[in-house]
VOGU-3710 file (C-alpha; in Angstrom, 3 decimals, decimal comma):
1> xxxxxxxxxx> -28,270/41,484/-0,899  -26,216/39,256/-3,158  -25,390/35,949/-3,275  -21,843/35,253/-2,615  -21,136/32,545/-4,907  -20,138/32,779/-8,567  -22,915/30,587/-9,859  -20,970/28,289/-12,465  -18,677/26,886/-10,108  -20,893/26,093/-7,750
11> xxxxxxxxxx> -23,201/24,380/-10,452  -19,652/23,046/-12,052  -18,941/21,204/-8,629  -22,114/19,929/-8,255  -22,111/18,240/-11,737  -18,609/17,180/-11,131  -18,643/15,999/-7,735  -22,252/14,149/-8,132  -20,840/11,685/-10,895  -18,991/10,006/-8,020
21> xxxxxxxxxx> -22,894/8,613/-6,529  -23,833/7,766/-10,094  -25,205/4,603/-10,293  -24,152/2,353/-13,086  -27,213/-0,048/-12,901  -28,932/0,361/-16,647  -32,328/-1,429/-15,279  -34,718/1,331/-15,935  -36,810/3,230/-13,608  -39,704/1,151/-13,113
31> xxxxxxxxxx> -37,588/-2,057/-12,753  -35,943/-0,268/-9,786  -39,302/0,618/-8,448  -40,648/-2,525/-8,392  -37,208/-3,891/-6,316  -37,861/-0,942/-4,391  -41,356/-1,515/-2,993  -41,183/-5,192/-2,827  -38,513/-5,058/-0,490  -40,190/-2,615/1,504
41> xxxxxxxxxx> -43,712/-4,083/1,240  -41,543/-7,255/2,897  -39,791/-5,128/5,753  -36,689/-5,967/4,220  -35,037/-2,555/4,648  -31,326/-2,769/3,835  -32,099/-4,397/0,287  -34,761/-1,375/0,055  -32,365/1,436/0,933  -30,193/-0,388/-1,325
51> xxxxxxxxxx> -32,675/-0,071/-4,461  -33,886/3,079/-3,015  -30,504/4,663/-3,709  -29,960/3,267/-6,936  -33,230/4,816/-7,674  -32,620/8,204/-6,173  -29,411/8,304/-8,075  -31,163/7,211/-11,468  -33,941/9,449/-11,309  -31,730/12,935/-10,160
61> xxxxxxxxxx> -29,009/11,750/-12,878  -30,107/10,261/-15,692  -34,069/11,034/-16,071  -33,856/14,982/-14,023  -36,822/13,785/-12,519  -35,686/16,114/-8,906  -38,674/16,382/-7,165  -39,752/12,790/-7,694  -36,485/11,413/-6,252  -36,860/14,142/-3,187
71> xxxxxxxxxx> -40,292/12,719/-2,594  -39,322/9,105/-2,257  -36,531/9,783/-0,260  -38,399/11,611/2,313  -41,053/9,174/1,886  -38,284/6,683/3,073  -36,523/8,942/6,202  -39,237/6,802/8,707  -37,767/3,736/7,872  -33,678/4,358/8,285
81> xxxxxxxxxx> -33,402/3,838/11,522  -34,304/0,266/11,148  -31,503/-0,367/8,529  -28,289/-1,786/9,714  -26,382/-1,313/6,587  -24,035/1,522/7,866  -22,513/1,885/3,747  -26,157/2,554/2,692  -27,524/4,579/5,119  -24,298/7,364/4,820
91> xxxxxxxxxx> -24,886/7,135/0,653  -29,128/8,038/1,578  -28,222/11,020/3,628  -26,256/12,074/0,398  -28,464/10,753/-2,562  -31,421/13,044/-0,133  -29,636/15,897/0,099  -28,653/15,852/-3,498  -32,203/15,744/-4,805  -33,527/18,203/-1,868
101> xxxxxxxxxx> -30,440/20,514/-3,925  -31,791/20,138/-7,325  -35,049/20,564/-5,722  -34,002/24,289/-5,101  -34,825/23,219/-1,312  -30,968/24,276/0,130  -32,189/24,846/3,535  -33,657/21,129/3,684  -30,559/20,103/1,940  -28,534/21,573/4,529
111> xxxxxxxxxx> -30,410/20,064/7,431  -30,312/16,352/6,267  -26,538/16,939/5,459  -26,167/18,219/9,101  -28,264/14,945/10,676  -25,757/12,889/8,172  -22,852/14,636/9,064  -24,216/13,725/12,980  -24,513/9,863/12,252  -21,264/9,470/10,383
121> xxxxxxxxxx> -19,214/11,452/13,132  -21,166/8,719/15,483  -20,135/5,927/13,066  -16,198/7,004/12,952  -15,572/5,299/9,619  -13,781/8,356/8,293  -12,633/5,556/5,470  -16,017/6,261/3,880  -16,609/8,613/0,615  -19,804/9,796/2,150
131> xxxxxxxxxx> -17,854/11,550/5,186  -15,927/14,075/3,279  -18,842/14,597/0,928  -21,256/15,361/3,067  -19,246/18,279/4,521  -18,331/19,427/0,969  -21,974/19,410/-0,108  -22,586/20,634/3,209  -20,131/23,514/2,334  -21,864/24,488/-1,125
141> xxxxxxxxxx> -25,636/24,710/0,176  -24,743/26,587/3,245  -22,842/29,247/0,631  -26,127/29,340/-1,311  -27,720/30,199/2,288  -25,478/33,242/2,747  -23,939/31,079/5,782  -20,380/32,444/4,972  -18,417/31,368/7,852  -20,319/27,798/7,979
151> xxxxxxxxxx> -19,475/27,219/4,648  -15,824/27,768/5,104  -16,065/25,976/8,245  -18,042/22,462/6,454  -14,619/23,256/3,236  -12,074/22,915/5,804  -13,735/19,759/7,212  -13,766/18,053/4,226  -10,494/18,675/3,444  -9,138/17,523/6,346
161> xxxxxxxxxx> -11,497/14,511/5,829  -10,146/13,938/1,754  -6,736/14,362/3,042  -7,051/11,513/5,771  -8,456/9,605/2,981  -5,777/10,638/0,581  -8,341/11,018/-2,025  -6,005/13,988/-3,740  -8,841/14,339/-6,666  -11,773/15,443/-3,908
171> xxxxxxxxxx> -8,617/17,296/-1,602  -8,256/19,788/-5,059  -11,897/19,948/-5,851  -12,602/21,068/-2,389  -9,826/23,679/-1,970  -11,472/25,085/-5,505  -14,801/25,225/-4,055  -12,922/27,213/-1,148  -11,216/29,543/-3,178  -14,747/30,321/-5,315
181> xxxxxxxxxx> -15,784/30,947/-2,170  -13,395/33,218/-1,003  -13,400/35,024/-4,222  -17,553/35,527/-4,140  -16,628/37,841/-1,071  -13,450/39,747/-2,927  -11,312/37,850/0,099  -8,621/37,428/-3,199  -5,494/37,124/-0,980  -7,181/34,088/0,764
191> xxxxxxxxxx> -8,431/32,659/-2,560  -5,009/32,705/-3,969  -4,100/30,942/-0,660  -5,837/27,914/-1,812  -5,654/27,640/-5,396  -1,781/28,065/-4,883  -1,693/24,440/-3,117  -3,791/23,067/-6,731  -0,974/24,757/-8,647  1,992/22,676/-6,109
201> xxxxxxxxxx> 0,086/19,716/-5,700  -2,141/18,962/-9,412  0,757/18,562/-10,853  0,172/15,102/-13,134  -2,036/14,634/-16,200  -4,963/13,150/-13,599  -5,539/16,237/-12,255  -5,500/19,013/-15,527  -9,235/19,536/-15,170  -8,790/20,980/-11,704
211> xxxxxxxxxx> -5,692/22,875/-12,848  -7,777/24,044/-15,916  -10,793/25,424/-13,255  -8,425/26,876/-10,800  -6,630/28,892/-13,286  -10,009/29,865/-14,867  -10,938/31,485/-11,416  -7,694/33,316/-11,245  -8,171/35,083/-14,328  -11,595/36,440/-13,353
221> xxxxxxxxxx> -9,850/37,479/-9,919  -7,612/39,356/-11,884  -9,579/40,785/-14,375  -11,180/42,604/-11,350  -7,638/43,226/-9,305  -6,942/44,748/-12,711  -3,820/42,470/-13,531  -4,088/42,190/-16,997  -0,888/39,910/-17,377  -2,035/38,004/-14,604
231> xxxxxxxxxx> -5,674/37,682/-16,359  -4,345/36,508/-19,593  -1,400/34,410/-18,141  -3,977/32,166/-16,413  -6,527/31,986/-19,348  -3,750/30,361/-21,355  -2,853/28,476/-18,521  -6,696/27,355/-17,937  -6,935/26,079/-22,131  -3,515/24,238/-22,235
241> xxxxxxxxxx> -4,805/22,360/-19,269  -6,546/19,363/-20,555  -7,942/15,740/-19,838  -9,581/13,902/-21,864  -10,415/11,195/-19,522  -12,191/13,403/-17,152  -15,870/13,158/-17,973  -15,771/17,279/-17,328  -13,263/17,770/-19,903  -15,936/19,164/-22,472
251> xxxxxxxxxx> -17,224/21,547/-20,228  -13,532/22,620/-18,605  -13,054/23,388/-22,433  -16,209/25,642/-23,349  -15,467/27,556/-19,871  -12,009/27,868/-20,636  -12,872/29,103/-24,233  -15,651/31,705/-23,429  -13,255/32,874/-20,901  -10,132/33,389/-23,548
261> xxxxxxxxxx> -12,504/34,784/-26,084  -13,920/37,906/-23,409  -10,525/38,529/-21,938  -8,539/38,849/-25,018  -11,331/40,604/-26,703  -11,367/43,366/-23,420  -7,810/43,655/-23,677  -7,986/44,326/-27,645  -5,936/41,504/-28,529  -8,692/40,580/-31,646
271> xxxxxxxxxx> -6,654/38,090/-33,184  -6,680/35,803/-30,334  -10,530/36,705/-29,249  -11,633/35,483/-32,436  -9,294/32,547/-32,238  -10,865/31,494/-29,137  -14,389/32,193/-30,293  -13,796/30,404/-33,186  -12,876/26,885/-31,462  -15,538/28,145/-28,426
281> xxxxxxxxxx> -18,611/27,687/-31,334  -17,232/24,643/-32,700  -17,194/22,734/-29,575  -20,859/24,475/-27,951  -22,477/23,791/-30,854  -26,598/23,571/-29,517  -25,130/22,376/-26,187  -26,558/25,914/-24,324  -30,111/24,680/-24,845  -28,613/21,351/-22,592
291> xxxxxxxxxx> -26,233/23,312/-20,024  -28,063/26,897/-19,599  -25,638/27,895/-16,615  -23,058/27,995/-19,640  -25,146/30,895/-21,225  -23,946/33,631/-19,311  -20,129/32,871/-20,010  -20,781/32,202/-23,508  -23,398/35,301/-23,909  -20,311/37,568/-22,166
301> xxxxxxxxxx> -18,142/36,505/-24,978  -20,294/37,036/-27,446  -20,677/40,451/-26,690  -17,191/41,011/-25,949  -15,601/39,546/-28,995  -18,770/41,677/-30,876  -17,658/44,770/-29,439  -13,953/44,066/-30,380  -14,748/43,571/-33,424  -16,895/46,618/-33,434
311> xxxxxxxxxx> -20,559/45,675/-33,685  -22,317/47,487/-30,907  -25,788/46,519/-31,751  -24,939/42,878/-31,289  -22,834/43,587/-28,266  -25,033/45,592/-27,081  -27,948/43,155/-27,124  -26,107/40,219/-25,347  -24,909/42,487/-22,896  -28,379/43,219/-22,174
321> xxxxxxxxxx> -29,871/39,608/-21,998  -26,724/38,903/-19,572  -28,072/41,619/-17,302  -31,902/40,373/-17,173  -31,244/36,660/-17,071  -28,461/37,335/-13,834  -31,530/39,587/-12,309  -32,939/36,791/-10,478  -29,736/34,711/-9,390  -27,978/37,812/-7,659
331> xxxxxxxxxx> -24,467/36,708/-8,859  -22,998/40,282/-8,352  -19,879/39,390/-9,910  -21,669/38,806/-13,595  -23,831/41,443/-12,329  -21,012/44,359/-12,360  -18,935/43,134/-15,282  -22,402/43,306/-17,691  -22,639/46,826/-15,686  -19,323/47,833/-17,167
341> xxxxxxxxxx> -19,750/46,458/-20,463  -22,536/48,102/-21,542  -21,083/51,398/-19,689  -18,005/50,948/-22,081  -20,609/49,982/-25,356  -22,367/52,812/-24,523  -19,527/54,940/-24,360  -18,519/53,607/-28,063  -21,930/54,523/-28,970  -21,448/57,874/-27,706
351> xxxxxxxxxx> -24,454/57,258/-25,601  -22,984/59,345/-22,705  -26,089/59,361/-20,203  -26,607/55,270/-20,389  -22,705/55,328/-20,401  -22,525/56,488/-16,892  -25,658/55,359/-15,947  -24,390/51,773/-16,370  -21,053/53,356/-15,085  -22,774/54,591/-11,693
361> xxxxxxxxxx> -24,003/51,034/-11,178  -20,805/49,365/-12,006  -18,627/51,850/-8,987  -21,467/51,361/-6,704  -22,072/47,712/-7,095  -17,892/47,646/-6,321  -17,971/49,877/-3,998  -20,603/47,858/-2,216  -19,158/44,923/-2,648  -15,641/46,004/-1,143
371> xxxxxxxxxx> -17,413/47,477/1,882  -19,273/43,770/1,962  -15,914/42,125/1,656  -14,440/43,811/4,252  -16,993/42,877/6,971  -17,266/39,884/5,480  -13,339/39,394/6,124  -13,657/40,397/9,308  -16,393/37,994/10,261  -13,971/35,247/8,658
381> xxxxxxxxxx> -10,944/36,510/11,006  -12,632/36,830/13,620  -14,565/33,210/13,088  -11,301/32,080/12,296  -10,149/33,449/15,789  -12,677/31,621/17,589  -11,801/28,486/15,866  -8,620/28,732/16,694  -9,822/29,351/20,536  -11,969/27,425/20,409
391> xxxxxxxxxx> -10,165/24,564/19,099  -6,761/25,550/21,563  -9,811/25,150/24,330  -10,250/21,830/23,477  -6,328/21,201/22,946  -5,519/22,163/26,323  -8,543/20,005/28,017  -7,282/17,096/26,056  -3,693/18,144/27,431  -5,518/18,409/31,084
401> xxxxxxxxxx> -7,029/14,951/30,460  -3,835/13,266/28,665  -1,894/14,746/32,031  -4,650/13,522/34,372  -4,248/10,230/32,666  -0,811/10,239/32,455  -0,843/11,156/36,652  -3,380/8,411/37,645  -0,984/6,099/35,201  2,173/6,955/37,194
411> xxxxxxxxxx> 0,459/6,026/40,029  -1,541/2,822/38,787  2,367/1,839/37,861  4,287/2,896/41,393  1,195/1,154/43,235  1,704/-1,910/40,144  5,396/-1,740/41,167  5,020/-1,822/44,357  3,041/-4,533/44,198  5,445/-6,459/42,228
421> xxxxxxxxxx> 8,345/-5,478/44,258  6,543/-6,563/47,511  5,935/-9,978/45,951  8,998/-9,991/43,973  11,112/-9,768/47,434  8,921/-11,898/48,778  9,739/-14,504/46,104  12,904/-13,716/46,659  12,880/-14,019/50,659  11,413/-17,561/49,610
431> xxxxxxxxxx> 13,815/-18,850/47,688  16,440/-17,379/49,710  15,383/-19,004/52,691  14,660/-22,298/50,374  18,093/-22,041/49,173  19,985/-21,018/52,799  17,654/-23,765/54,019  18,851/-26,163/51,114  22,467/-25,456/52,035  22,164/-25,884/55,808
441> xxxxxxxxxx> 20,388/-29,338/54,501  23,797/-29,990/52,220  26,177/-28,863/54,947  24,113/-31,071/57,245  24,327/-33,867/55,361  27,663/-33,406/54,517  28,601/-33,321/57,850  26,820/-36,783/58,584  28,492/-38,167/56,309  31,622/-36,940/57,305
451> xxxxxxxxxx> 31,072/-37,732/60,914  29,634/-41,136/60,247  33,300/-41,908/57,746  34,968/-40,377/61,156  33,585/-43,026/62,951  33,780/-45,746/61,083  37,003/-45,259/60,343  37,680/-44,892/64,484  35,436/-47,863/64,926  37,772/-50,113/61,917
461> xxxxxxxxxx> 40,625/-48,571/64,411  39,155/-49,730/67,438  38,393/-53,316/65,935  41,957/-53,349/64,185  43,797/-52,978/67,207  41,207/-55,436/69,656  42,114/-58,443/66,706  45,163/-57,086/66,635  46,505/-56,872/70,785  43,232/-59,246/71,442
471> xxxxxxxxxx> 42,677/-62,230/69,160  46,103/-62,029/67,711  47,833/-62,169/71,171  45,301/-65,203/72,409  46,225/-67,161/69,121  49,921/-66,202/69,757  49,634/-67,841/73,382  47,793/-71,329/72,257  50,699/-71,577/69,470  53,338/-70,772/71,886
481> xxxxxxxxxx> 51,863/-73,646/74,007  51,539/-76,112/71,404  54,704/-75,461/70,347  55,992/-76,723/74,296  53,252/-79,797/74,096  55,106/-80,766/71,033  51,181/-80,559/68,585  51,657/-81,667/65,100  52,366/-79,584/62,499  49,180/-79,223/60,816
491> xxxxxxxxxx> 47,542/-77,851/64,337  50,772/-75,248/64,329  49,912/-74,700/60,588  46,286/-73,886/61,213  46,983/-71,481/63,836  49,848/-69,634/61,848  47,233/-69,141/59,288  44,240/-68,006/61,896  46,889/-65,520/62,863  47,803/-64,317/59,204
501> xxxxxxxxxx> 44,356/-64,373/58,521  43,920/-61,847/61,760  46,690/-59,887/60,887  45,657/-59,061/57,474  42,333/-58,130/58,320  43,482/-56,144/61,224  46,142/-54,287/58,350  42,992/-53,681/55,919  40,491/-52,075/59,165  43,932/-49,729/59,799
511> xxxxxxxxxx> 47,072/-49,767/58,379  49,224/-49,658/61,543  52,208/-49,365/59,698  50,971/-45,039/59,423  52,954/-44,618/62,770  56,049/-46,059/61,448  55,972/-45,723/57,746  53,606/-42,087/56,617  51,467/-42,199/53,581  53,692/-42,836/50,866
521> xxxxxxxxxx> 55,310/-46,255/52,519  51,471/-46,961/53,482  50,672/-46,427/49,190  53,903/-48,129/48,315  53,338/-51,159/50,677  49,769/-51,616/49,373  50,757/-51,842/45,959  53,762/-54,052/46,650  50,349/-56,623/48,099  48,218/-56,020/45,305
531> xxxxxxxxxx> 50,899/-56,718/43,052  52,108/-59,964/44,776  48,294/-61,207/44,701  47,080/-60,103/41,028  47,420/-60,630/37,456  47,749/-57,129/36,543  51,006/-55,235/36,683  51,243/-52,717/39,348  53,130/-50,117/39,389  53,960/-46,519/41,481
541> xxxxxxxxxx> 55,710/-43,406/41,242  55,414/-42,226/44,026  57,985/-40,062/46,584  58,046/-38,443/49,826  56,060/-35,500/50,012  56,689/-32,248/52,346  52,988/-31,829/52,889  51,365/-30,839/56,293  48,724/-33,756/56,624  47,405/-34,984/59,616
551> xxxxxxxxxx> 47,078/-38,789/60,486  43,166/-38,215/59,885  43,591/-37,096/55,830  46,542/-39,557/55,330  44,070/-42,576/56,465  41,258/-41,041/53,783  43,831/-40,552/50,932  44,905/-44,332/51,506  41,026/-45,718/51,474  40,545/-43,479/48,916
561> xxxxxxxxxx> 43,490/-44,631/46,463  42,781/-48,205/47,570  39,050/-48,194/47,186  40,225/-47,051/43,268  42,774/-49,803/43,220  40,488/-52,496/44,409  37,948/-51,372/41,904  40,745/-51,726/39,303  40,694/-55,639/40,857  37,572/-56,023/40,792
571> xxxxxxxxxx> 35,570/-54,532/37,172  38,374/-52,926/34,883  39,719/-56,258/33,533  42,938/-54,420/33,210  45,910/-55,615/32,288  48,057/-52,590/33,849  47,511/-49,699/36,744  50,086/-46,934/37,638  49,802/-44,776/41,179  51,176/-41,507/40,406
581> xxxxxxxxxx> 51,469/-38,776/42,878  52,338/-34,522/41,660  53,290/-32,132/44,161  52,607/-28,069/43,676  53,058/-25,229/46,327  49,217/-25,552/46,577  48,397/-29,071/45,822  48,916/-32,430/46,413  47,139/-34,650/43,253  47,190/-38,606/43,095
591> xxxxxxxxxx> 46,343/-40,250/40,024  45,105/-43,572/38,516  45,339/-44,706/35,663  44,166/-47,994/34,065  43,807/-49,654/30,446  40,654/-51,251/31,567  37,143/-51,608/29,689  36,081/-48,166/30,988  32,550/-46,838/31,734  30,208/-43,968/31,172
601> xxxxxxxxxx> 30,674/-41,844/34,280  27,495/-40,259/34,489  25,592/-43,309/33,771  27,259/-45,062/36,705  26,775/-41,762/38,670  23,041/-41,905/38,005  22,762/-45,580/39,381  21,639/-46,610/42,483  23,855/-49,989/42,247  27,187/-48,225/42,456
611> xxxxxxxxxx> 27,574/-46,057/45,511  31,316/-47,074/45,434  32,312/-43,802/43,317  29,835/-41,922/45,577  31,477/-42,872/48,778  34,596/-41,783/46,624  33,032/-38,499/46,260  32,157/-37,953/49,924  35,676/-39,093/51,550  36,867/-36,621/48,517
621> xxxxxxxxxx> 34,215/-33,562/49,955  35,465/-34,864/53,482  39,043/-33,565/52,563  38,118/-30,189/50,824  40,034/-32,543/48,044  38,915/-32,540/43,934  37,608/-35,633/42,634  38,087/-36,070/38,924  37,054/-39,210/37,180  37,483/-39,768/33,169
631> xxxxxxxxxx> 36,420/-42,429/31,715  34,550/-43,905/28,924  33,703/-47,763/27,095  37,200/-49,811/26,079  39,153/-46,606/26,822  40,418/-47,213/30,193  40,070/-45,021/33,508  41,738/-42,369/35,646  41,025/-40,886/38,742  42,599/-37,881/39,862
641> xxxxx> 42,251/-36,678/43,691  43,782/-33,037/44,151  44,070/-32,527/47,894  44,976/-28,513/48,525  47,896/-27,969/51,297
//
């Protein structure tokens, strides 16, 4: 039977949340016609939604011209699908419902909003301004419907949506449009739910217009809770709440004012009622004539601050008016405070039978209302209740899917794994077998090598001793014979030195003198030679060693160290060389040392012309022995071989 939202805040957020869309474009209306349908005549339907909302605005805005805009919009609805501009086609669905609003058509309104609401949940650009107002306006028109539970359903929406956005101005506008709400149906405790997060949060000079509303709707909640200090605290709360940036600020003001001026004047503070009504006329001036949803506020103080002041008649008369004019917008809130104001006028009249006539009206029209509050707080619970299940539905079937998902994941990653583990030991088996392959190829070669010194250094042996006991004897014999034939001495000279000649040779393929002499007299012996035969000192420090080596390692320490010393002969251009021999426990190390010209190792490691310090290195790997070499340009050399015993 009544409508079950106080009509000035309704109107209030419409006005205030509209000035958002407002275009600022000052080329009049039939400039933005003319855009309009040449860009339509042309097909060219973005520019013409473009100019079509510009228009829309213009015309609902600036000129009031409702219906007109409503019929060009609709005229227009064919043609959005073809549009591609996503921005434009969310601000249409709102610039439509707007003027299908101001058309008085809410149920139209409602429906475009919902087909809106549709395409920008489709578009999931929750960034956009359009998304959150389109549930808000949503929310209002659906109130206007008697929708109750929708239109608490569209507030909450938005206000999740303004708080994603973090648009804190449209968050505080929407939580007042929820607590109006709430307060329409007597659901107070709710109400004072939501304005109590304005009062926390609008706490900055940006926000004193909201304040100044929110408070202004507490004070009317109290007035009929019957908190008197609560009613008056928040009308002085409501007026010292000010901004005059906000284009709303003049209205805030008169509201705030015809507000101050009724409750002061019903709780017979006079003073201040007249105070109020004072600054209230100053500001209205002829404004009602502009704004007549103001009327009823400023007609209801007006007759209250009359009836403080004791003039009946006139309060009396605007009580009256107050009742007729509210007659056709249901707003049973007015409707039973103009009841008891002329029941308490009446009573000052000592008119006792319209007294409690208007009395009558005023209990039932509460009692009414209480008994349509409580069902209606029901149907809010229990809508509330199915939310909630609804929404804990829809929680535990994305918990169902996130642990399906999270199921078919785990085993995506163990068949993933095991995929990479098969090929990662496979990889691994490769290069394993590669490497063991690679080593047996090392060892291999390594063992060539060492077998193919082995014999070479059996076959130098072999050839040693056949010059030696062979050739050496046979050349032995013929100079033994010459020497009975009585030859000259040049013959016996040539063969002496055939024999030398044998004898060295025989020395260098195998030092014989190993049997008789060991390593060290072997080493001491050879530098004794080199030292006879060369310009470069030689020298040794060398003494017996206790050692275990067999006849085999001796021979390869002596090529070794003589291999270094005839390289010393040969490239260092020394002028010195020292043998040196240290014995540990667990080593036996040779060193030699030149002052030579030096090299770079590496380079000479690098280059196939010098496989002398390679065959170094191999007789060295042969023994199980160290090879050290340090060396570098005009700083000498020395090679160290550590053999371990």
């Amino acid at each position: 039977m009544y409508r079950k939202l106080l009509f000035l805040f309704f109107f209030l957020f419409l006005s205030v949340s509209a000035c958002a869309l407002i275009s600022p474009d000052s080329l009049s209306t039939q400039k933005l016609q003319e855009k309009y349908h040449k860009a339509l005549t042309h097909k060219n339907y973005n520019k013409a939604l473009i100019n079509l909302n510009k228009l829309g605005d213009y015309l609902i805005y600036k000129e009031l011209k409702h219906q007109e805009s409503y019929a060009l919009l609709n005229e227009f609805k064919p043609y959005l699908n073809q549009c591609s501009d996503s921005t434009e086609r969310a601000k249409f669905y709102i610039v439509y419902a707007e003027a299908a609003t101001y058309a008085q058509d809410y149920k139209k309104s409602v429906s475009i909003l919902e087909e809106g609401i549709s395409f920008l949940e489709k578009l999931q650009d929750s960034t956009l301004y359009a998304y959150g107002y389109a549930y808000l306006k949503a929310a209002e028109n659906s109130n206007k419907l008697n929708r109750f539970s929708q239109s608490a359903a569209y507030y909450q929406k938005a206000e999740k949506i303004f708080s994603q956005q973090k648009d804190t101005l449209m968050l505080l506008w929407t939580k007042n449009g929820l607590s109006t709400l709430f307060s329409s149906y007597a659901l107070y405790d709710e109400a004072e739910e939501e304005r109590n997060f304005i009062f926390h949060t609008a706490n900055n000079n940006t926000y004193q217009e909201v304040l100044a509303i929110a408070h202004l709707r507490a004070a009317i909640d109290a007035y009929f809770l019957n908190n008197p200090k609560a009613e008056l605290y928040h009308v002085r709360q409501s007026v010292k709440h000010k901004n005059p940036t906000a284009d709303i600020q003049e209205i805030v003001s008169i509201l705030s004012f015809a507000q101050a001026t009724a409750s002061y004047a019903y709780h017979q503070k006079k003073d201040s009622s007249n105070y109020y009504f004072k600054q209230l006329n100053a500001m209205l001036g002829n404004k009602t004539t502009r704004l007549p949803f103001i009327n009823t506020y400023y007609t209801f103080a007006k007759s209250r601050n009359a009836l403080v002041n004791g003039n009946l008649h006139d309060a009396e008369q605007h009580a009256l008016h107050i009742l007729n004019n509210l007659d056709h917008v249901n707003d049973w809130q007015n409707v039973i405070r103009a009841n008891f104001l002329l029941a308490e006028i009446y009573e000052q009249q000592k008119n006792n039978k319209k007294a409690l006539r208007y009395f009558k009206e005023y209990i039932r029209l509460t009692d009414s209302i209480n008994k349509a509050a409580s069902r209606k707080k029901f149907a809010y619970v229990q809508t509330q209740f199915e939310t909630e299940k609804k929404d804990l539905e829809i929680a535990k079937q994305n918990q169902d899917i996130k642990l399906l998902n999270a199921k078919n994941r785990i085993t995506n990653q163990w068949a993933l794994l095991g995929g990479i583990l098969i090929i990662g030991l496979s990889v691994v088996f490769y290069f394993w077998r590669a490497r063991q392959f690679s080593i047996k190829k090392i060892n291999m070669r390594k063992q060539f090598a060492q077998n193919l010194i082995k014999h070479i250094e059996n076959e130098r042996k072999r050839i040693a001793r056949e010059l030696h006991d062979g050739v050496g004897q046979s050349l032995l014999l013929i100079k033994n014979n010459l020497l009975r034939t009585n030859a000259s001495t040049k013959e016996l000279a040539l063969i002496q030195k055939n024999i030398d000649e044998i004898r060295e040779i025989s020395h260098n393929l195998h030092p014989f003198q190993f049997e008789q002499l060991g390593l060290i007299g072997a080493l001491q012996n050879m530098i004794a030679a080199f030292q006879e035969n060369s310009s470069v000192f030689y020298s040794e420090e060398l003494k017996p060693t206790q050692a275990q080596l067999s006849i085999e390692q001796q021979i390869f320490i002596y090529r070794i160290l003589q291999e270094c010393i005839t390289n010393v002969e040969k490239h260092a251009k020394a002028n010195a060389c020292k043998l040196s021999m240290i014995e540990t426990p667990t080593n036996l190390t040779f060193a030699i040392k030149d002052n030579g010209v030096g090299f770079d190792v590496n380079k000479k490691l690098k280059s196939p012309k010098h496989l002398g310090l390679k065959t170094l290195k191999e007789r060295a790997e042969f023994l199980g022995a160290e090879l050290q070499i340090t060396a570098s340009p005009k700083k000498g050399t020395c090679i160290q071989i550590s053999i371990p015993i």
